[in-house]
C-alpha positions in Angstrom: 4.2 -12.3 6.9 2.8 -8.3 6.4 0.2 -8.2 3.9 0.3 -4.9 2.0 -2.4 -3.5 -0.7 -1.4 -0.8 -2.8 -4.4 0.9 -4.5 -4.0 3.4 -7.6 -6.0 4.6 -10.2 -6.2 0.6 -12.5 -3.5 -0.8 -10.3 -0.8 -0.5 -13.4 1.7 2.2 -12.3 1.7 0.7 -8.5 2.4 -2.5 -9.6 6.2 -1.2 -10.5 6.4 0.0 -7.0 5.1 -3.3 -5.9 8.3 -4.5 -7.3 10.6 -2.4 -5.4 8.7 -2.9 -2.2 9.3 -7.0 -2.6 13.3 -6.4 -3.5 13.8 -3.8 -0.5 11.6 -6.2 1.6 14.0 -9.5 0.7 17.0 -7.3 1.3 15.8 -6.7 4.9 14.6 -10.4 5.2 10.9 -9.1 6.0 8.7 -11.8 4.4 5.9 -9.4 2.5 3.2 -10.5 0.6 2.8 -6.6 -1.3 0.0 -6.5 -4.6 -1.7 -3.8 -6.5 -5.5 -2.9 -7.2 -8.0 -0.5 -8.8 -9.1 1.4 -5.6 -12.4 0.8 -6.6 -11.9 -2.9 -6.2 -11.0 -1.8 -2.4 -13.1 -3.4 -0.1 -13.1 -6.5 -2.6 -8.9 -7.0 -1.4 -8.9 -6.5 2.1 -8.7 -10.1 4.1 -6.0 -10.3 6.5 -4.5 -6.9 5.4 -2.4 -5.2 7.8 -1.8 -1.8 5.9 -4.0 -0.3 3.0 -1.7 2.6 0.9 -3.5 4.8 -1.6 -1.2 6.3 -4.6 -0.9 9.6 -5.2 -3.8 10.1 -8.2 -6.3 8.7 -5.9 -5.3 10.7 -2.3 -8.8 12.2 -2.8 -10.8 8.7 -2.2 -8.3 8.6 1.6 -11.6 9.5 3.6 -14.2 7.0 1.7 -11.1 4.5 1.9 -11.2 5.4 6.0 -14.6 3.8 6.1 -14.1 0.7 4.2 -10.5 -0.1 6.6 -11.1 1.4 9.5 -14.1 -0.8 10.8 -11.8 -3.7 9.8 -8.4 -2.2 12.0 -6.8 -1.4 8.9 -4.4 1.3 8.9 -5.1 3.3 5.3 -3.0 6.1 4.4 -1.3 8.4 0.6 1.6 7.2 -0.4 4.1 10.7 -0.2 4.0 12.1 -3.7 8.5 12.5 -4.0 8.6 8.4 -2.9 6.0 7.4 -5.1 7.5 9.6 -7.9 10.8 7.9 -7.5 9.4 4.5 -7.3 11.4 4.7 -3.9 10.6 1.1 -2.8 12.5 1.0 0.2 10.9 4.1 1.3 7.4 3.2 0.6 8.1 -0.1 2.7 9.0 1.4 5.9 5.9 4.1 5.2 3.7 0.7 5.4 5.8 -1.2 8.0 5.8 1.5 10.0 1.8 2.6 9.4 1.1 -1.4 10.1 3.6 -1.0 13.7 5.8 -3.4 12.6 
C-alpha cells in the first residue's frame, strides 16, 4: 500500500486528480491509498505518508512544506503545471511512485 497526500489551495480541485490517480493506480494493480487537503492542514495529514505532492497554486509553500516532511523522510515535491492541468492521473502517479522509489 503507497500512501499519497495531495495538497492544494482547499483540497477541492486536487480531489478530481485524486480520482485519476486511484483509476490509473487500479489499472496497474498498485494498491494506493491517494486523498486531498488544504496545505495548510499539512503537517495535520502526514502519518505513514510516503510522498507529499503540492498542486500548482501552492508551489510557493514547497520550502516551508520541506520542513514539515523532510524531518519525517517524506519526499515533498510541485506537481508539473501541463499534468496537473490535464488532470493527467497516470502521469501524476508515476511523478509520486517514482518521488516515493517505488
Amino acid at each position: 500500500m503507497i500512501k499519497i497526500r495531495l495538497f492544494c489551495a482547499a483540497g477541492m480541485s486536487t480531489s478530481l486528480l485524486v480520482n485519476k490517480m486511484v483509476a490509473a493506480a487500479k489499472d496497474k494493480g498498485i494498491e494506493v491509498d491517494i486523498e486531498a487537503f488544504p496545505e495548510g492542514q499539512m503537517d495535520k495529514h502526514l502519518d505513514n505518508v510516503n510522498v507529499a505532492l503540492l498542486g500548482p497554486q501552492v508551489g510557493y509553500t514547497l520550502s516551508k512544506a520541506k520542513k514539515i516532511c523532510e524531518p519525517k523522510g517524506i519526499p515533498v515535491e510541485v506537481i508539473p503545471m501541463v499534468d496537473y492541468g490535464m488532470m493527467n492521473g497516470a502521469k501524476v502517479l508515476d511523478f509520486a511512485l517514482k518521488l516515493a522509489g517505488k
